[in-house]
PDB file of N, H, CA, C and O in Angstrom:
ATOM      1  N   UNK A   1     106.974 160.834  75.958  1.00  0.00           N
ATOM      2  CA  UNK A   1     107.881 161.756  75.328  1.00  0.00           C
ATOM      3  C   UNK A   1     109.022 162.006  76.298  1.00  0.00           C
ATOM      4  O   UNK A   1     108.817 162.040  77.511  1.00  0.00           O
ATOM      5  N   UNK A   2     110.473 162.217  75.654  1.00  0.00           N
ATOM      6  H   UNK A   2     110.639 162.189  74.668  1.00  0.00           H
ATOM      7  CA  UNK A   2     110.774 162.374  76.960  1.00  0.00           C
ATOM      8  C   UNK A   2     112.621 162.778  76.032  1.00  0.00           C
ATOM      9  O   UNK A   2     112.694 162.801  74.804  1.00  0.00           O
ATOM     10  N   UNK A   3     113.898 163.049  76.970  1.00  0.00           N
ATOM     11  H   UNK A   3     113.839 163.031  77.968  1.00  0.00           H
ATOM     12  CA  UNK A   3     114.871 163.505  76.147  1.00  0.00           C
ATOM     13  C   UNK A   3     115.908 162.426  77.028  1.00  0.00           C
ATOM     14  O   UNK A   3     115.865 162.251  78.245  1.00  0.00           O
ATOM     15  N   UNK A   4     116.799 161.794  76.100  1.00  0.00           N
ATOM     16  H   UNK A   4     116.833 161.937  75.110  1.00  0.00           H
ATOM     17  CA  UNK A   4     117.868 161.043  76.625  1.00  0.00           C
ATOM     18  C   UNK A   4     118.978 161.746  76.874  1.00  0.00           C
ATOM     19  O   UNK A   4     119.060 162.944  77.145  1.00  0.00           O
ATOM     20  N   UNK A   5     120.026 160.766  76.746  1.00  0.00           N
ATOM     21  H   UNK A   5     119.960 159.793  76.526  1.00  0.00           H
ATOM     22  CA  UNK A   5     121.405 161.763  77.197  1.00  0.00           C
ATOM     23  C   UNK A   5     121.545 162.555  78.691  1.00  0.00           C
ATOM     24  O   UNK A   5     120.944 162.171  79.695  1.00  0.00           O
ATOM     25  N   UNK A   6     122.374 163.632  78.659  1.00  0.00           N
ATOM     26  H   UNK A   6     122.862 163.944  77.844  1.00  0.00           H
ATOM     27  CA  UNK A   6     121.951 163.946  79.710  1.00  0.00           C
ATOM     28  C   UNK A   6     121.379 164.632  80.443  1.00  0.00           C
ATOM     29  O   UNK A   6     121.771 165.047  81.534  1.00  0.00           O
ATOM     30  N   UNK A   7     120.101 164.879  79.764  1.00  0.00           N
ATOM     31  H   UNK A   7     119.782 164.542  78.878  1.00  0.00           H
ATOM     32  CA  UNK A   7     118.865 165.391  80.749  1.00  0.00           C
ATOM     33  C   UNK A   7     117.709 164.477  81.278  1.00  0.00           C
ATOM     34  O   UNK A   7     116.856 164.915  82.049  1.00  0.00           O
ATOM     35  N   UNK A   8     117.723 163.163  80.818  1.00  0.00           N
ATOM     36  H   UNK A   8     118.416 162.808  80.191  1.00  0.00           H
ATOM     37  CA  UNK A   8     116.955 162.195  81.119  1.00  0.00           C
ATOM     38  C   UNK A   8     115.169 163.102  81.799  1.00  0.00           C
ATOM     39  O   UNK A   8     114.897 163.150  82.999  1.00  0.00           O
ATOM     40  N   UNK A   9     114.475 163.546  80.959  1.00  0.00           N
ATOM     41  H   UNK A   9     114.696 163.508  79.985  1.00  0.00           H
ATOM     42  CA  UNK A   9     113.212 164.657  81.382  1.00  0.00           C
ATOM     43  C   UNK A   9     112.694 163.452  80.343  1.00  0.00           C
ATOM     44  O   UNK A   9     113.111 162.999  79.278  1.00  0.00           O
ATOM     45  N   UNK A  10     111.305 163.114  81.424  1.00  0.00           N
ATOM     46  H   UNK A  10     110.966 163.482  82.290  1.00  0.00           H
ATOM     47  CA  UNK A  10     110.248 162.230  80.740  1.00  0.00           C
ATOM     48  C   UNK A  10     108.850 163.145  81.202  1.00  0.00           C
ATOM     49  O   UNK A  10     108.548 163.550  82.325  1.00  0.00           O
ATOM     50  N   UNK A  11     108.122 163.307  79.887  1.00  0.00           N
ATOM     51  H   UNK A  11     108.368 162.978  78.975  1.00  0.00           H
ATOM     52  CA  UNK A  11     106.876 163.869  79.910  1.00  0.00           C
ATOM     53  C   UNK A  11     105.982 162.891  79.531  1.00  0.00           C
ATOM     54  O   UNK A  11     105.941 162.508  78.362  1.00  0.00           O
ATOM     55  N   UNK A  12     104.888 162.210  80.832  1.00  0.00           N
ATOM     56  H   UNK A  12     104.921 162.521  81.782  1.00  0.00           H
ATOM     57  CA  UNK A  12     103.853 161.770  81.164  1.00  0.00           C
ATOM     58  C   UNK A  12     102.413 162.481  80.842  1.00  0.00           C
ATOM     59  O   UNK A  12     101.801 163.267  81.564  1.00  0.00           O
ATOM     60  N   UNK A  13     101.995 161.911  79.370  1.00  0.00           N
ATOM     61  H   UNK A  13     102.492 161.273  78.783  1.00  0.00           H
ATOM     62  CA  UNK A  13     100.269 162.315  79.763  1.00  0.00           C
ATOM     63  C   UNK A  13      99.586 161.715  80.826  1.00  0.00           C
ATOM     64  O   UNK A  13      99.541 160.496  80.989  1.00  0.00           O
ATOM     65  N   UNK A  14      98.991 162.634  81.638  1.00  0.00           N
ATOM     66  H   UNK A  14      99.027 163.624  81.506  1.00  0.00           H
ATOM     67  CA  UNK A  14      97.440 161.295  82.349  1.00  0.00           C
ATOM     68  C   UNK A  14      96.027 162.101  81.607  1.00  0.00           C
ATOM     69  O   UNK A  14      95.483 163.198  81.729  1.00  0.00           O
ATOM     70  N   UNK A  15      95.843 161.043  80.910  1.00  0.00           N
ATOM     71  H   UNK A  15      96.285 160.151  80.811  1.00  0.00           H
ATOM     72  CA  UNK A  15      94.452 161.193  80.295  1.00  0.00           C
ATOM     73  C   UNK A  15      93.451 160.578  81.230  1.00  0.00           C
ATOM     74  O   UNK A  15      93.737 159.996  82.276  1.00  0.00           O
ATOM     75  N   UNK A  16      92.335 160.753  80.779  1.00  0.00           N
ATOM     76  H   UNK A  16      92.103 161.226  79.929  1.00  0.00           H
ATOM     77  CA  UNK A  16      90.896 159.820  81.135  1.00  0.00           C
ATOM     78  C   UNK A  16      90.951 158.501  81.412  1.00  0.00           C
ATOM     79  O   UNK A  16      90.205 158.096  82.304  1.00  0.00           O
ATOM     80  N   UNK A  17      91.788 157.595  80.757  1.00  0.00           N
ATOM     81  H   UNK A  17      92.394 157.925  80.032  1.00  0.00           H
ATOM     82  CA  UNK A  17      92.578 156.358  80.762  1.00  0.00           C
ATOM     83  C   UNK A  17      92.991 155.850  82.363  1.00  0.00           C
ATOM     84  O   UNK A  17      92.757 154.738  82.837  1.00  0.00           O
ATOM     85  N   UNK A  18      93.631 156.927  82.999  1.00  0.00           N
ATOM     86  H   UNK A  18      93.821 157.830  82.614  1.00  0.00           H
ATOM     87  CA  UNK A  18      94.081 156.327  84.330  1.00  0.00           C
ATOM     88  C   UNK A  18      92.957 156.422  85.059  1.00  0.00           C
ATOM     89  O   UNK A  18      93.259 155.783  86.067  1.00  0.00           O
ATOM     90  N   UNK A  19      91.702 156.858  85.226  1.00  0.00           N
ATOM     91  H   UNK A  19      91.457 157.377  84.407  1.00  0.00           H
ATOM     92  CA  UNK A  19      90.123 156.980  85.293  1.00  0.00           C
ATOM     93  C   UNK A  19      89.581 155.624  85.687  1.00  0.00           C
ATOM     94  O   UNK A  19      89.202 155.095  86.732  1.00  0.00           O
ATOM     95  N   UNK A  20      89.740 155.173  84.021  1.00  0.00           N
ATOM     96  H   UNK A  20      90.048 155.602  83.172  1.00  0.00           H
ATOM     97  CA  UNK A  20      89.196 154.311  83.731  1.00  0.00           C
ATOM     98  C   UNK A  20      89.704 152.937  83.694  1.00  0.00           C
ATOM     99  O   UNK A  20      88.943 152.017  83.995  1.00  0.00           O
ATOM    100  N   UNK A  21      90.520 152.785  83.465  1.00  0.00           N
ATOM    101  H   UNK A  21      91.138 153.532  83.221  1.00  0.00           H
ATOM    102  CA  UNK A  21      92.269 151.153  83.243  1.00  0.00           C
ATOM    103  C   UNK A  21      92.628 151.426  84.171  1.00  0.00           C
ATOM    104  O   UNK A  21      93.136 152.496  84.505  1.00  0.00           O
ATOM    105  N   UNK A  22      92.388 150.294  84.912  1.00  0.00           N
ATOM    106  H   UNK A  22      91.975 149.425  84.640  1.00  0.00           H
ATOM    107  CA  UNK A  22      92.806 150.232  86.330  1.00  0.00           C
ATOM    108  C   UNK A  22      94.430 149.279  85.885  1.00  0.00           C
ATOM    109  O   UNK A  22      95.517 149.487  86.423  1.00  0.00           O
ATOM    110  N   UNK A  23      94.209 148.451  84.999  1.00  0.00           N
ATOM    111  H   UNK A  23      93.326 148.281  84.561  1.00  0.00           H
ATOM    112  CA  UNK A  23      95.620 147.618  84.923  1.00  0.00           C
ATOM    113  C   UNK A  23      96.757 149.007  84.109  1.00  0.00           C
ATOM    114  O   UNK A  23      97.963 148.943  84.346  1.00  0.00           O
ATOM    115  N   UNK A  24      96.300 149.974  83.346  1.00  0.00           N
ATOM    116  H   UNK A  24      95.320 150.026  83.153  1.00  0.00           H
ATOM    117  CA  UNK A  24      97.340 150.528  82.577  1.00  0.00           C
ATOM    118  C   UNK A  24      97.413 151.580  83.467  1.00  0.00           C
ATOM    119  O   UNK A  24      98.466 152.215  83.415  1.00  0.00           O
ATOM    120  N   UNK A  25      96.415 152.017  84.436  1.00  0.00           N
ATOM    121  H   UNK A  25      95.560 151.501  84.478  1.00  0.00           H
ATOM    122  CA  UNK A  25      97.097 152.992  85.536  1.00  0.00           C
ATOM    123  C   UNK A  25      98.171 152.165  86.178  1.00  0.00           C
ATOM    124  O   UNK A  25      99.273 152.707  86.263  1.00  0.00           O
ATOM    125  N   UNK A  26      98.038 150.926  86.653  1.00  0.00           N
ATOM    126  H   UNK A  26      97.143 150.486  86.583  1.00  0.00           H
ATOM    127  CA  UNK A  26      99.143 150.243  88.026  1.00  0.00           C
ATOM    128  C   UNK A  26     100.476 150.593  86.654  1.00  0.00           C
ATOM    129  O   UNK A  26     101.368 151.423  86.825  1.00  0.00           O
ATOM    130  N   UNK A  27     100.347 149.900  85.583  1.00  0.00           N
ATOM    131  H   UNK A  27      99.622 149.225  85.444  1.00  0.00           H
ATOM    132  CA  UNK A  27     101.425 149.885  84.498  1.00  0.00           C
ATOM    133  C   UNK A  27     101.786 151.378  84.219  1.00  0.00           C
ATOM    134  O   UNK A  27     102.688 151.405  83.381  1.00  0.00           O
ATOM    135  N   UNK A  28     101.475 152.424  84.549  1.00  0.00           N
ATOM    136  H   UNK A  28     100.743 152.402  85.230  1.00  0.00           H
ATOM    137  CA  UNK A  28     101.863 153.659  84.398  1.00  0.00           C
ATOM    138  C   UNK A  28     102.754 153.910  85.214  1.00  0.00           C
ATOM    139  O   UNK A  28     103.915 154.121  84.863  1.00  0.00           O
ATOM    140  N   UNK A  29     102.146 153.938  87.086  1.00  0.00           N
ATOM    141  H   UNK A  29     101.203 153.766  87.371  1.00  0.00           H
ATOM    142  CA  UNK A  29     103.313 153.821  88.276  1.00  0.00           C
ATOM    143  C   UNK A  29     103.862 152.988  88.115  1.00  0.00           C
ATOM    144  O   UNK A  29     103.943 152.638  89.292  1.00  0.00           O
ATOM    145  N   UNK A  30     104.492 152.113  87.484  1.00  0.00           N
ATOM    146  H   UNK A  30     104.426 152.398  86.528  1.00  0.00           H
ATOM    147  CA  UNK A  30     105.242 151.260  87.907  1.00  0.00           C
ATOM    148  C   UNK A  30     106.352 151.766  86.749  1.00  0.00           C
ATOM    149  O   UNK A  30     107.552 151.974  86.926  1.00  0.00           O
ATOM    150  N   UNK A  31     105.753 151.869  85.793  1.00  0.00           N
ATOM    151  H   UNK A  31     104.778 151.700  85.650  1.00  0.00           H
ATOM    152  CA  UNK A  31     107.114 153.137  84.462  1.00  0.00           C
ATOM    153  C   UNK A  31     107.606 154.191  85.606  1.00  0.00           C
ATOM    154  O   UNK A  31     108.776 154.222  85.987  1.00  0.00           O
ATOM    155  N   UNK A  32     106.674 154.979  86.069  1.00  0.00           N
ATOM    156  H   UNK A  32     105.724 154.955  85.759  1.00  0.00           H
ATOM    157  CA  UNK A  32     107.307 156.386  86.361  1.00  0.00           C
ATOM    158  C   UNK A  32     108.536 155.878  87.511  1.00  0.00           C
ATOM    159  O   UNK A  32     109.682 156.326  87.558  1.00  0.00           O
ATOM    160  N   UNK A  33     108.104 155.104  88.167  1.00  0.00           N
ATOM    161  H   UNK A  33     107.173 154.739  88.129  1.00  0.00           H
ATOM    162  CA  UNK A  33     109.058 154.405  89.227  1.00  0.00           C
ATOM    163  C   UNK A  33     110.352 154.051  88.765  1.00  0.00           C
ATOM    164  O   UNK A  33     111.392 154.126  89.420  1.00  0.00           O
ATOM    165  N   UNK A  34     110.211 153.627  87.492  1.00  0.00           N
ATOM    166  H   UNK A  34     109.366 153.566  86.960  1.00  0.00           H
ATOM    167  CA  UNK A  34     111.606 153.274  86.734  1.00  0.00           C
ATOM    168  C   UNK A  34     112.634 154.117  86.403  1.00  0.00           C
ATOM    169  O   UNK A  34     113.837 154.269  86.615  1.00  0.00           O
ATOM    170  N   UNK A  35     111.611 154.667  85.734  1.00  0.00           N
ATOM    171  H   UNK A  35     110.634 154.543  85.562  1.00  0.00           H
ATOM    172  CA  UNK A  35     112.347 156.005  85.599  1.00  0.00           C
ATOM    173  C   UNK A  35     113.545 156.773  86.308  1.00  0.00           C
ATOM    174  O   UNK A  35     114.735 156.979  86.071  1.00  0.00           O
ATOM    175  N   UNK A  36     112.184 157.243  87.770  1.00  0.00           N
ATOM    176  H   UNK A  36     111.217 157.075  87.963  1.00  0.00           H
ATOM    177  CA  UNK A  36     112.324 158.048  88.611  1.00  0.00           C
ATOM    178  C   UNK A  36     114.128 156.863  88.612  1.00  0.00           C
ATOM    179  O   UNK A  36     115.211 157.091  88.073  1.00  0.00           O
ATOM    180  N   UNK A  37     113.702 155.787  89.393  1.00  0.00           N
ATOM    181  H   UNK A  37     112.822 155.602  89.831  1.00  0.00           H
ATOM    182  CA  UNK A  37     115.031 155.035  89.737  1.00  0.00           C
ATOM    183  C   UNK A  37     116.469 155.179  89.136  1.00  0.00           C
ATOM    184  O   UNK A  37     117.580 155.160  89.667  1.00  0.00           O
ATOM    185  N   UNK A  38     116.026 155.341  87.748  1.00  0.00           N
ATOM    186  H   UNK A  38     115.124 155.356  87.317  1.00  0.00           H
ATOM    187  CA  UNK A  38     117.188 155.319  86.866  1.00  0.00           C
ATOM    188  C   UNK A  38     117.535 156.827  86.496  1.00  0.00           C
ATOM    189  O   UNK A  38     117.975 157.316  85.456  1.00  0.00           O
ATOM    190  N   UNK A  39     117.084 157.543  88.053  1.00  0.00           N
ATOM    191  H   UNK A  39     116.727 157.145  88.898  1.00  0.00           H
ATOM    192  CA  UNK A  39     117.182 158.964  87.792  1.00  0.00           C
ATOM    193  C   UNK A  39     117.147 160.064  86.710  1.00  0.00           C
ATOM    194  O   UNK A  39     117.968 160.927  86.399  1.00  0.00           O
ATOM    195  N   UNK A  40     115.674 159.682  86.145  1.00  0.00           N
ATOM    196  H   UNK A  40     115.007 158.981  86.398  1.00  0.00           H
ATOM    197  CA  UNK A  40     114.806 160.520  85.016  1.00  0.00           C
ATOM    198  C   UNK A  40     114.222 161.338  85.906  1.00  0.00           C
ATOM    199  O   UNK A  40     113.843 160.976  87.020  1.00  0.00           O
ATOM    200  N   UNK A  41     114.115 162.633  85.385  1.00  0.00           N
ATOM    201  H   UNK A  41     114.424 162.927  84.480  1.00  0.00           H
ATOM    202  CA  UNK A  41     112.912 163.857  86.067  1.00  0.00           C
ATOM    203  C   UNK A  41     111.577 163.429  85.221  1.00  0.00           C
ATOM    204  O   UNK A  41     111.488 163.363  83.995  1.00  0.00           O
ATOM    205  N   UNK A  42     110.641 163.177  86.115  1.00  0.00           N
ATOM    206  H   UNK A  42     110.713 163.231  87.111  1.00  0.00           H
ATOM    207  CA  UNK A  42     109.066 162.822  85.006  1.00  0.00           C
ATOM    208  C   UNK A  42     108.118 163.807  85.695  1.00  0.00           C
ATOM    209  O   UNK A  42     107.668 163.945  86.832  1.00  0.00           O
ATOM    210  N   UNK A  43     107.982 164.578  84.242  1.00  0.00           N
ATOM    211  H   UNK A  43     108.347 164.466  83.318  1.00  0.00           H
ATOM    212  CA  UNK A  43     106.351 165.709  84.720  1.00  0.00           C
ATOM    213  C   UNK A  43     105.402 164.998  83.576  1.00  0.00           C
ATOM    214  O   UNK A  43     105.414 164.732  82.375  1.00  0.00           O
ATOM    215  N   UNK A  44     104.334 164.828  85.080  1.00  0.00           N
ATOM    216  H   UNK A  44     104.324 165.044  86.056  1.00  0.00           H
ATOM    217  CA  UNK A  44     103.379 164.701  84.555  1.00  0.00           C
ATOM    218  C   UNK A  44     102.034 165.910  84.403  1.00  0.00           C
ATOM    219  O   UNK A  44     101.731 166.833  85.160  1.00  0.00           O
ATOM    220  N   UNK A  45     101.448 165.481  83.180  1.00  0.00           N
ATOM    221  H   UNK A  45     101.694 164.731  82.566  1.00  0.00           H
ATOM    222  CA  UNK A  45     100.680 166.992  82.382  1.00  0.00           C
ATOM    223  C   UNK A  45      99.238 166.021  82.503  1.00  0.00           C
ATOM    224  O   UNK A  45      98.853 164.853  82.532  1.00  0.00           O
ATOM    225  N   UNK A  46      98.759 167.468  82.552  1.00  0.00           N
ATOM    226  H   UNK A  46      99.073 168.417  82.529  1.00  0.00           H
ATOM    227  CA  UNK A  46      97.217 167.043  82.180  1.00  0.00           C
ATOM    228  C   UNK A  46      96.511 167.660  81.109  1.00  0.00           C
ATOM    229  O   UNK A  46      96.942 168.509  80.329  1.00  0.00           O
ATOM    230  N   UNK A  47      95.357 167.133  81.155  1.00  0.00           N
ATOM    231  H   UNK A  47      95.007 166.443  81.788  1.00  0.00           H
ATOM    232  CA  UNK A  47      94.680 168.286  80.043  1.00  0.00           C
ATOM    233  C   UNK A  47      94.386 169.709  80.552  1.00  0.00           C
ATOM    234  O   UNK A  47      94.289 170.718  79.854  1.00  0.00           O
ATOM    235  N   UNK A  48      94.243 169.607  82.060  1.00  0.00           N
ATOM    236  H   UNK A  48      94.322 168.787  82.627  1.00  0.00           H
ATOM    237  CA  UNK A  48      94.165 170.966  82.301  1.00  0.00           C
ATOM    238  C   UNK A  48      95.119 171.913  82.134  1.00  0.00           C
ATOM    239  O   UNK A  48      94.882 173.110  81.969  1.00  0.00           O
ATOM    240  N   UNK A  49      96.609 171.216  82.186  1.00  0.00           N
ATOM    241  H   UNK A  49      96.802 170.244  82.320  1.00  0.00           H
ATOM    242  CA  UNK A  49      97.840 172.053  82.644  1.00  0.00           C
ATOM    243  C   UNK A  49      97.736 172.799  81.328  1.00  0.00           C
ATOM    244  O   UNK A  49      97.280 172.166  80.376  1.00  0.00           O
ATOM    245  N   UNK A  50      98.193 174.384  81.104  1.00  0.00           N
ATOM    246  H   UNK A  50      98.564 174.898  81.878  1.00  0.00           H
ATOM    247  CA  UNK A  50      97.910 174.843  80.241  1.00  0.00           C
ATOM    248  C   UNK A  50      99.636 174.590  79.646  1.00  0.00           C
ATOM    249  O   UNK A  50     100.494 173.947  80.250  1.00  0.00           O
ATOM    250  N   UNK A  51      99.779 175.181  78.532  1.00  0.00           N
ATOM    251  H   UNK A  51      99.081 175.704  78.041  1.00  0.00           H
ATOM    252  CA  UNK A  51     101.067 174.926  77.670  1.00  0.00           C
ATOM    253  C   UNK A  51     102.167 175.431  78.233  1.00  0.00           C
ATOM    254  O   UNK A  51     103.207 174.799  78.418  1.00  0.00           O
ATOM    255  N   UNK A  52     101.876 177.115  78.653  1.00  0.00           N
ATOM    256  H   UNK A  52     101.031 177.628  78.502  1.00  0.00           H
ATOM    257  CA  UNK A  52     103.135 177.594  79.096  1.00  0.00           C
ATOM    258  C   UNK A  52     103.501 177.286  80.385  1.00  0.00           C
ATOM    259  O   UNK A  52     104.652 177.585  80.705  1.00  0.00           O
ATOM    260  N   UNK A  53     102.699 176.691  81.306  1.00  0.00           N
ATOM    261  H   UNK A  53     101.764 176.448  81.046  1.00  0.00           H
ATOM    262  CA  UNK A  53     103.148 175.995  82.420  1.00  0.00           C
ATOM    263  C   UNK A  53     103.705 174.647  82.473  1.00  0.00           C
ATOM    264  O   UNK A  53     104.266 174.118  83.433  1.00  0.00           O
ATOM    265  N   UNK A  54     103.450 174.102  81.180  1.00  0.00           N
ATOM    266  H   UNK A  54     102.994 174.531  80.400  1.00  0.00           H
ATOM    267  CA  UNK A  54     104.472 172.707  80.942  1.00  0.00           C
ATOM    268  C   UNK A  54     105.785 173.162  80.507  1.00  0.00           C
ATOM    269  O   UNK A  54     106.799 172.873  81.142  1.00  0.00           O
ATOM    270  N   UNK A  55     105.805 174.037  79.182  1.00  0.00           N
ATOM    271  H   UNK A  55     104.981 174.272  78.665  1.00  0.00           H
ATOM    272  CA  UNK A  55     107.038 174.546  79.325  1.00  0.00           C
ATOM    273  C   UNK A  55     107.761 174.941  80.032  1.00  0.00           C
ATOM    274  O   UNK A  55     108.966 174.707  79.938  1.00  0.00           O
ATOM    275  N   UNK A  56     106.967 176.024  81.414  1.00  0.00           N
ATOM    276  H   UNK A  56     105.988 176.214  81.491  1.00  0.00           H
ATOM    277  CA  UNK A  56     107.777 176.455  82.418  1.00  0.00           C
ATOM    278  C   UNK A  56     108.246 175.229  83.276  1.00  0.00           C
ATOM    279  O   UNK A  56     109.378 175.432  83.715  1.00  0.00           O
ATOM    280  N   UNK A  57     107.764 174.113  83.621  1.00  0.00           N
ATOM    281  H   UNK A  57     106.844 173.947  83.264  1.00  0.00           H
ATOM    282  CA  UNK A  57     108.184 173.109  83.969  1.00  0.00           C
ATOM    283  C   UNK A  57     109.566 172.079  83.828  1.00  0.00           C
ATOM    284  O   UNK A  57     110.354 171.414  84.500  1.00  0.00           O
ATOM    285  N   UNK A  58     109.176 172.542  82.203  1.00  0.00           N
ATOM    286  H   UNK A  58     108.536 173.083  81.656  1.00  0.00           H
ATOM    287  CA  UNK A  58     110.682 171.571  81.618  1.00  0.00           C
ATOM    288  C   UNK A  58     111.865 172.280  81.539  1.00  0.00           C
ATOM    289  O   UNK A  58     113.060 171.984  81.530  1.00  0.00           O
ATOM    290  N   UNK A  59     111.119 173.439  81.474  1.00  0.00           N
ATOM    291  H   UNK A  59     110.148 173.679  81.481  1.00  0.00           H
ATOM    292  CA  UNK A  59     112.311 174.699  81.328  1.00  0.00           C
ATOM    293  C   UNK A  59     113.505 174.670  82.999  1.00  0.00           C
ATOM    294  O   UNK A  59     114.717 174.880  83.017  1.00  0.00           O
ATOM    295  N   UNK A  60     112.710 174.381  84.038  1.00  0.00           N
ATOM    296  H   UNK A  60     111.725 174.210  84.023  1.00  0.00           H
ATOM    297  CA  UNK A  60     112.788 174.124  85.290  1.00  0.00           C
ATOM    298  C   UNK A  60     113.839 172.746  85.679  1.00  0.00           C
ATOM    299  O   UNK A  60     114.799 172.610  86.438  1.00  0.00           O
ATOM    300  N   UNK A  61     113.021 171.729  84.623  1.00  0.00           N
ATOM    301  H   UNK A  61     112.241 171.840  84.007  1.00  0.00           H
ATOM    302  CA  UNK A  61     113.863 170.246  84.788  1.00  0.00           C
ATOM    303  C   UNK A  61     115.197 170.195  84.011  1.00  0.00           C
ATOM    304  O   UNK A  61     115.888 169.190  84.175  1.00  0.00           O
ATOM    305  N   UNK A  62     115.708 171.321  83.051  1.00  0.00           N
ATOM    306  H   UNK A  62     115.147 172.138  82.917  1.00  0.00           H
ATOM    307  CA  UNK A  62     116.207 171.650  82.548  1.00  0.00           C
ATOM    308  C   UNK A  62     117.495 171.907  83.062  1.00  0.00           C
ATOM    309  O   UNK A  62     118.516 171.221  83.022  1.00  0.00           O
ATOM    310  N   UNK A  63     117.215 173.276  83.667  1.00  0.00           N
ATOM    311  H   UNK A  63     116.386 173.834  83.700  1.00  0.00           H
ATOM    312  CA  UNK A  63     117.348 174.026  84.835  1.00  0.00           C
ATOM    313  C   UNK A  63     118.539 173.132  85.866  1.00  0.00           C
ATOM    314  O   UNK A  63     119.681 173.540  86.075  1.00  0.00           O
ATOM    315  N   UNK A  64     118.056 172.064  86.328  1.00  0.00           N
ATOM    316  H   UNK A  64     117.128 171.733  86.157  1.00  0.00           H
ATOM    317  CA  UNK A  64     118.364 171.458  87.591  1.00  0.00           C
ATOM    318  C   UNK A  64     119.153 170.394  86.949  1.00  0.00           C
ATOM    319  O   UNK A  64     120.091 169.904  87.577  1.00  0.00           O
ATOM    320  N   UNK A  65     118.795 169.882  85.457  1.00  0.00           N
ATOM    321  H   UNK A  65     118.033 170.281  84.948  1.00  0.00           H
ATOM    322  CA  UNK A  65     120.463 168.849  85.431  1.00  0.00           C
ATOM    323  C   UNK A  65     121.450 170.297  84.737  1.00  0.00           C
ATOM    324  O   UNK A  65     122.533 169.748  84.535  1.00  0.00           O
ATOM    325  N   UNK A  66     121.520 170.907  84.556  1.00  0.00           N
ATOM    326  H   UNK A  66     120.640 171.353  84.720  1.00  0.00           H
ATOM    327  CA  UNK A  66     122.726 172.224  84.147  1.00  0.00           C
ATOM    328  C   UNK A  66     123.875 171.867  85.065  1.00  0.00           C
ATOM    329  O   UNK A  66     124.898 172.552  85.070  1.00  0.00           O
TER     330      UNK A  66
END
């Protein structure tokens, strides 16, 4: 998920998946790297992170391209 233009904010699930897929974890860092490069902000969430702390997050990445 993530917003183009110019806030470039990419939101990363890590599920159970990076656990377990060792090839779609390496293929995960190697996205966020891209990203990051092509100067995207990427938060990554978990299942633990609760809601309003992701929001407060993006609200944050937000924040910093203004």
């Amino acid at each position: 998920m993530g917003w183009e233009g110019e806030w470039r904010i990419a939101i990363e699930y890590d599920g159970d998946h990076h656990r377990t897929d060792e090839r779609q974890f390496a293929r995960d860092i190697a996205r966020v790297e891209r990203l990051e490069a092509a100067d995207w902000i990427v938060i990554r969430v978990t299942a633990k992170d609760k809601p309003a702390d992701v929001l407060r997050r993006i609200r944050a990445a937000i924040a910093r391209r203004a």
